[in-house]
Backbone bond lengths (Angstrom), bond angles and torsions (degrees), N, CA, C in turn:
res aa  C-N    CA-C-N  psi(-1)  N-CA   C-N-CA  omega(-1)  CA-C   N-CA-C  phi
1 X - - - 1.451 - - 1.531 108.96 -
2 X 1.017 117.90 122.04 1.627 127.41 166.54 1.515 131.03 -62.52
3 X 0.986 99.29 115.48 2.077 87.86 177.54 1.764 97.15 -116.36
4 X 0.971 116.36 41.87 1.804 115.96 -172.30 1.719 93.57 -67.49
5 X 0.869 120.21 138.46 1.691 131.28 172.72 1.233 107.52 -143.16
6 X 1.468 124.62 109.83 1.236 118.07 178.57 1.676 109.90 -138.09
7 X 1.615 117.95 109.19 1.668 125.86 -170.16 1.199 98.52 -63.57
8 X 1.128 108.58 138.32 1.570 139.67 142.64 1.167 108.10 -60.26
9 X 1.470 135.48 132.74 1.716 130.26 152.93 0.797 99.35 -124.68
10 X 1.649 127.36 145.36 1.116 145.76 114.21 1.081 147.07 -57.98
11 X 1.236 107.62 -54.12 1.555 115.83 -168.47 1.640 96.02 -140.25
12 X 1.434 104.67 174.45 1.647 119.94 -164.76 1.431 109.47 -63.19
13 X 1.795 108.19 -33.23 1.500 113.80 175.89 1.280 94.95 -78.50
14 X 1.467 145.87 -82.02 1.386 127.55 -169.43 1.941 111.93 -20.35
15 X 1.241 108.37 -58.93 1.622 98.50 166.11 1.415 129.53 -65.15
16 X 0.969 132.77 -23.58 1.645 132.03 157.31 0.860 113.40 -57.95
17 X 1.562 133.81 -53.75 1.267 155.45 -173.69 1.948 104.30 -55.47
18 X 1.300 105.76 -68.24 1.224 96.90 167.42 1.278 140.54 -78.30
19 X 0.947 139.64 -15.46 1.574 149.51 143.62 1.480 115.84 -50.64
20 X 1.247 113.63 -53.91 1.333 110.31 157.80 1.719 130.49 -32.36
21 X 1.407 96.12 -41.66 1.541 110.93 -156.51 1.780 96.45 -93.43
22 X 1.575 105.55 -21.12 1.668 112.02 -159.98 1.688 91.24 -76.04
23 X 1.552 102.57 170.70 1.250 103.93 158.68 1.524 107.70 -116.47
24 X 1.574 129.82 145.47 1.129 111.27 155.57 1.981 93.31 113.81
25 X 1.322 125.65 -170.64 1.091 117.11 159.02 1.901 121.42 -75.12
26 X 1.500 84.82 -172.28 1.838 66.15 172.03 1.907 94.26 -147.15
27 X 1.212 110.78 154.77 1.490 109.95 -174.29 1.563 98.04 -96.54
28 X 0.993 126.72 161.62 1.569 125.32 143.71 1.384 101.79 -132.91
29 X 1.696 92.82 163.83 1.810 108.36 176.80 1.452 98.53 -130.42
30 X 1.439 105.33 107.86 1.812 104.15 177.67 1.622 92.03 -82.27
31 X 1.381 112.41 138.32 1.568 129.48 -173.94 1.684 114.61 -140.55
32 X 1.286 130.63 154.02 1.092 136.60 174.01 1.742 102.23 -126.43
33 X 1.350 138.44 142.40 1.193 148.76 139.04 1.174 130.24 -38.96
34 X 1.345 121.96 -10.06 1.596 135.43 168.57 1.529 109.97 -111.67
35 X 1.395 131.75 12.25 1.315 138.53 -161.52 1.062 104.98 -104.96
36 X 1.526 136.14 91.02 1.923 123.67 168.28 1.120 124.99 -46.21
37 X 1.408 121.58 -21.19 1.591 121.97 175.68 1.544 110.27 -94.39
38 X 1.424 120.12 -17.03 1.116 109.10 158.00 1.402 124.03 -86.39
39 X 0.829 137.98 -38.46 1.395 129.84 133.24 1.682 131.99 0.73
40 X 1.253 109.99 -94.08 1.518 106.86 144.37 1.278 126.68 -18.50
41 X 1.699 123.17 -71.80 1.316 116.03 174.20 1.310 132.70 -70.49
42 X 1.420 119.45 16.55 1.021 119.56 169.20 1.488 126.06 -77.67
43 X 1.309 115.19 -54.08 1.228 114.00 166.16 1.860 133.50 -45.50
44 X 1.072 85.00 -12.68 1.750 103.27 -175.20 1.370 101.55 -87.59
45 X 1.517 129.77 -47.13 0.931 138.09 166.16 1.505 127.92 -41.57
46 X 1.838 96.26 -61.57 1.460 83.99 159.48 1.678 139.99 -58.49
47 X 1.311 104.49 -42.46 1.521 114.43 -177.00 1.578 96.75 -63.62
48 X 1.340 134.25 -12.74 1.691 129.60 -167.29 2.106 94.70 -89.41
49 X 1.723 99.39 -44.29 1.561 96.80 -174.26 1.773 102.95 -78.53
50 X 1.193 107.32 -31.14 1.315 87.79 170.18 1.925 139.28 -56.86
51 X 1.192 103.95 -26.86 1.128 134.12 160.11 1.339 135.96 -49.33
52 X 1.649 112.86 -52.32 1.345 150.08 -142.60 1.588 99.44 -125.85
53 X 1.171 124.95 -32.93 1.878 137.81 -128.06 1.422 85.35 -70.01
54 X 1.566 125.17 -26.11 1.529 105.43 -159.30 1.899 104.53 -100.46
55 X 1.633 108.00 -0.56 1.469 100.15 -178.82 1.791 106.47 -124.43
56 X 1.295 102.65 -18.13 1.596 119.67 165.10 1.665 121.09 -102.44
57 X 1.256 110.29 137.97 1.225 113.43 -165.95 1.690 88.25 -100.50
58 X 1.996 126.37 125.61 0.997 128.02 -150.40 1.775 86.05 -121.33
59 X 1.371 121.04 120.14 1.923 112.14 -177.81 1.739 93.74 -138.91
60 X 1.426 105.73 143.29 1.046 87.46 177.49 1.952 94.42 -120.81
61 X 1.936 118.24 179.42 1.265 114.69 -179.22 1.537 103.79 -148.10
62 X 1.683 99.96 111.15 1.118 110.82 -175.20 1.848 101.61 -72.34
63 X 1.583 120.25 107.63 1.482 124.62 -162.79 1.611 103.73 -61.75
64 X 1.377 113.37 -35.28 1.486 139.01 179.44 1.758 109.58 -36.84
65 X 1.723 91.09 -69.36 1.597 96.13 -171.23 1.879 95.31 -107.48
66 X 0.824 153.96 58.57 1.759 168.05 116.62 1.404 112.30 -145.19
67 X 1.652 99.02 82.80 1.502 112.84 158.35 1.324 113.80 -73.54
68 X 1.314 121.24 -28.62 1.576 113.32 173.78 1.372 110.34 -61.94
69 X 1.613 130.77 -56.37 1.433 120.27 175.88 1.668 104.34 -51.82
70 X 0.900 130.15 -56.41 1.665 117.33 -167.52 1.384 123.23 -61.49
71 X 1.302 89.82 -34.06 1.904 102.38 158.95 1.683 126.36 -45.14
72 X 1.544 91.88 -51.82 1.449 102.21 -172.77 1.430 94.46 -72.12
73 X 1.120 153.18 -35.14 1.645 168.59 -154.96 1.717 87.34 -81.53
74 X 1.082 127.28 -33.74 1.923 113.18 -150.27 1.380 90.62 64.16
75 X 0.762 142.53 22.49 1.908 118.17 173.06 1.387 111.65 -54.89
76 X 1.669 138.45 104.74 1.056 135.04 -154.19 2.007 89.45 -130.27
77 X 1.339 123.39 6.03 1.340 119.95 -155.11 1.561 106.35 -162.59
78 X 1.930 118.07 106.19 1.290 109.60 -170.58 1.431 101.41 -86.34
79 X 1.637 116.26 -170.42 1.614 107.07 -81.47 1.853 128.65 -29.29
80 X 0.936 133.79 94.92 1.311 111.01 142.19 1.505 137.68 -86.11
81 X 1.525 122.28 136.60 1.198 133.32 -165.36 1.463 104.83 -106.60
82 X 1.719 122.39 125.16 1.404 124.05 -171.06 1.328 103.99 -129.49
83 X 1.416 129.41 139.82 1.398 152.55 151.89 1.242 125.59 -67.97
84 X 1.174 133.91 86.92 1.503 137.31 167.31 1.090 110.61 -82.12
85 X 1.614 117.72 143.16 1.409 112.54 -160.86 1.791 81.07 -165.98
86 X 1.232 122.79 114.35 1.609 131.05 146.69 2.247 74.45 75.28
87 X 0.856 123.26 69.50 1.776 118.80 155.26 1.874 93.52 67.40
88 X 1.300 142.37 -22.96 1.144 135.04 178.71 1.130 130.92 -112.29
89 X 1.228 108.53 145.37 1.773 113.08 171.99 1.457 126.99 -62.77
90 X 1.495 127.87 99.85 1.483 122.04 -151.87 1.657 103.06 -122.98
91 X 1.513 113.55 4.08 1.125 105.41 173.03 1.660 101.89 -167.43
92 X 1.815 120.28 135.98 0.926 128.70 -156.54 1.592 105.23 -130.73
93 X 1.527 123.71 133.25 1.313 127.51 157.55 1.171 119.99 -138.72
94 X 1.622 120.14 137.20 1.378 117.57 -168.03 1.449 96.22 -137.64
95 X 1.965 96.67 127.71 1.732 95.87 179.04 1.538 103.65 125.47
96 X 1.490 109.72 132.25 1.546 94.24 157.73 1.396 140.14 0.06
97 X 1.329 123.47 114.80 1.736 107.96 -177.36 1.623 105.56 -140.86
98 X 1.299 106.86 143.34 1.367 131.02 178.75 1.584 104.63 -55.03
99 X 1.419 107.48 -170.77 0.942 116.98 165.94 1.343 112.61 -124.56
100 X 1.293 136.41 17.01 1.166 151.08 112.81 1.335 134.71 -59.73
101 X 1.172 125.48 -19.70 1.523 142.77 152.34 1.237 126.41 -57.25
102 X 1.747 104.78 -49.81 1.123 130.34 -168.23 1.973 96.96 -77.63
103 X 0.941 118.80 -63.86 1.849 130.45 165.65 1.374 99.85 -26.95
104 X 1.421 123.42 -50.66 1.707 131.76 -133.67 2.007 79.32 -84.91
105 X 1.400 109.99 -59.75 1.354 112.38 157.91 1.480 138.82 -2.59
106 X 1.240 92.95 -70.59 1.483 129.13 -165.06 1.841 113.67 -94.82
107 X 1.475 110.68 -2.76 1.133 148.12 -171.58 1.349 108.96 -98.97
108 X 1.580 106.55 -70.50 1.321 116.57 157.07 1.420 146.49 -31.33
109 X 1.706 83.24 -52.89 1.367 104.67 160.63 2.076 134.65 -68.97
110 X 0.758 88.08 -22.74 1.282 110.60 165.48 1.700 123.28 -72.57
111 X 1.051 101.52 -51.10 1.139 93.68 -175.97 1.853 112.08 -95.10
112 X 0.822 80.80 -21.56 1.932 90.39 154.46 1.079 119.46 -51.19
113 X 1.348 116.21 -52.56 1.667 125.59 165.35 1.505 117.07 -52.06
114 X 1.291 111.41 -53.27 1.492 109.97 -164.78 1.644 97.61 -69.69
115 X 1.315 114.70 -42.61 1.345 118.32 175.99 1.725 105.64 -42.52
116 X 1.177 117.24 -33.19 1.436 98.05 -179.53 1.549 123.33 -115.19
117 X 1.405 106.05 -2.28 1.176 103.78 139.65 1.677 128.97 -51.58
118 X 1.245 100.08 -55.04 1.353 107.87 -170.49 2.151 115.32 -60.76
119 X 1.573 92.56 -36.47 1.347 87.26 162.12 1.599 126.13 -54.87
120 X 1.520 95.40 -53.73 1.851 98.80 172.06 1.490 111.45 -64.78
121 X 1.148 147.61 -36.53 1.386 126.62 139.61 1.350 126.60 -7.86
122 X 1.283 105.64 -54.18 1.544 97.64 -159.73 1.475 109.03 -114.17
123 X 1.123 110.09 32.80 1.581 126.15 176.73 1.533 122.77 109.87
124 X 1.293 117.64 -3.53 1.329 124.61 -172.91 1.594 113.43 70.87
125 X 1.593 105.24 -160.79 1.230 118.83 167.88 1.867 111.67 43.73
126 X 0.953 119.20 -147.21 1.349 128.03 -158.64 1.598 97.94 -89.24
127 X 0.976 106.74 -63.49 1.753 110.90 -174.91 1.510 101.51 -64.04
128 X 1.054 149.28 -34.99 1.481 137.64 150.04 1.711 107.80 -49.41
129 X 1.065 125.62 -63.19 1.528 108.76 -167.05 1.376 110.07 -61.87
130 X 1.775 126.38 -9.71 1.273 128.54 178.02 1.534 114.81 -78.65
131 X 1.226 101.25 -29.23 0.923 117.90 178.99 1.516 110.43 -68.89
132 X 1.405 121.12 -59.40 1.324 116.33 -160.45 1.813 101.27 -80.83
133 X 1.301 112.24 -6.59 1.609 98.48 166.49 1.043 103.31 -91.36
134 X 1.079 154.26 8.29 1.655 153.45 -144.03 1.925 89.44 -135.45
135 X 1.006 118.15 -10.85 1.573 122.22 -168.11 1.665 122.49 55.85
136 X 1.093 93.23 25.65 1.838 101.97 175.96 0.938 121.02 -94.46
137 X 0.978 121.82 36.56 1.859 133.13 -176.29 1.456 95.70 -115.31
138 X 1.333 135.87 -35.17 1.148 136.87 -150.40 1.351 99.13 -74.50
């Protein structure tokens, strides 16, 4: 059974809109239809949200038809692959990507999250993140 979910954006509200709604971080793949490396990385992409789809939020941005989203991105280089995490960009790849790349990503991202969960667990702020490198949260 398939749970592949992969957003369409258009515009800045289509991305608010879905990030908002996602849980977790969310990846995007800015792509063009004339791009051989996007091409290629597409399929990786899917098999990565299929995988991921229920703790990563998987969107993709055709650069072609929403130049305003790619604008706001600097996207100056097709494929690039971006990590949004809490309103910011916290992790960047530009170029052909695996589907091990794409995981390693989405991996990252993940545990970035729990990492800050776990700070707000344990009180936030500074004395929480001391905490959670110190392993006293556990």
């Amino acid at each position: 059974m398939s749970h592949l979910m992969i957003h369409e954006l258009h515009t800045r509200e289509d991305l608010v809109r879905v990030v908002d709604e996602g849980s977790g971080p969310a990846l995007i793949d800015f792509w063009a239809d004339w791009c051989g490396p996007c091409k290629a990385t597409a399929p990786h992409f899917a098999a990565a949200a299929e995988r991921y789809g229920e703790k990563v939020t998987f969107c993709k941005v055709d650069t072609e038809n929403a130049r305003e989203l790619a604008a706001a991105f600097n996207i100056r280089s097709l494929p690039t692959l971006a990590v949004l995490q809490d309103g910011e960009v916290v992790d960047v790849h530009i170029g052909a990507a695996t589907q091990k790349t794409i995981e390693s990503l989405a991996d990252r991202a993940l545990a970035r999250a729990e990492r800050t969960e776990r700070v707000e667990a344990a009180g936030g702020g500074l004395k929480g993140r001391f905490k959670v490198m110190l392993g006293l949260d556990q």
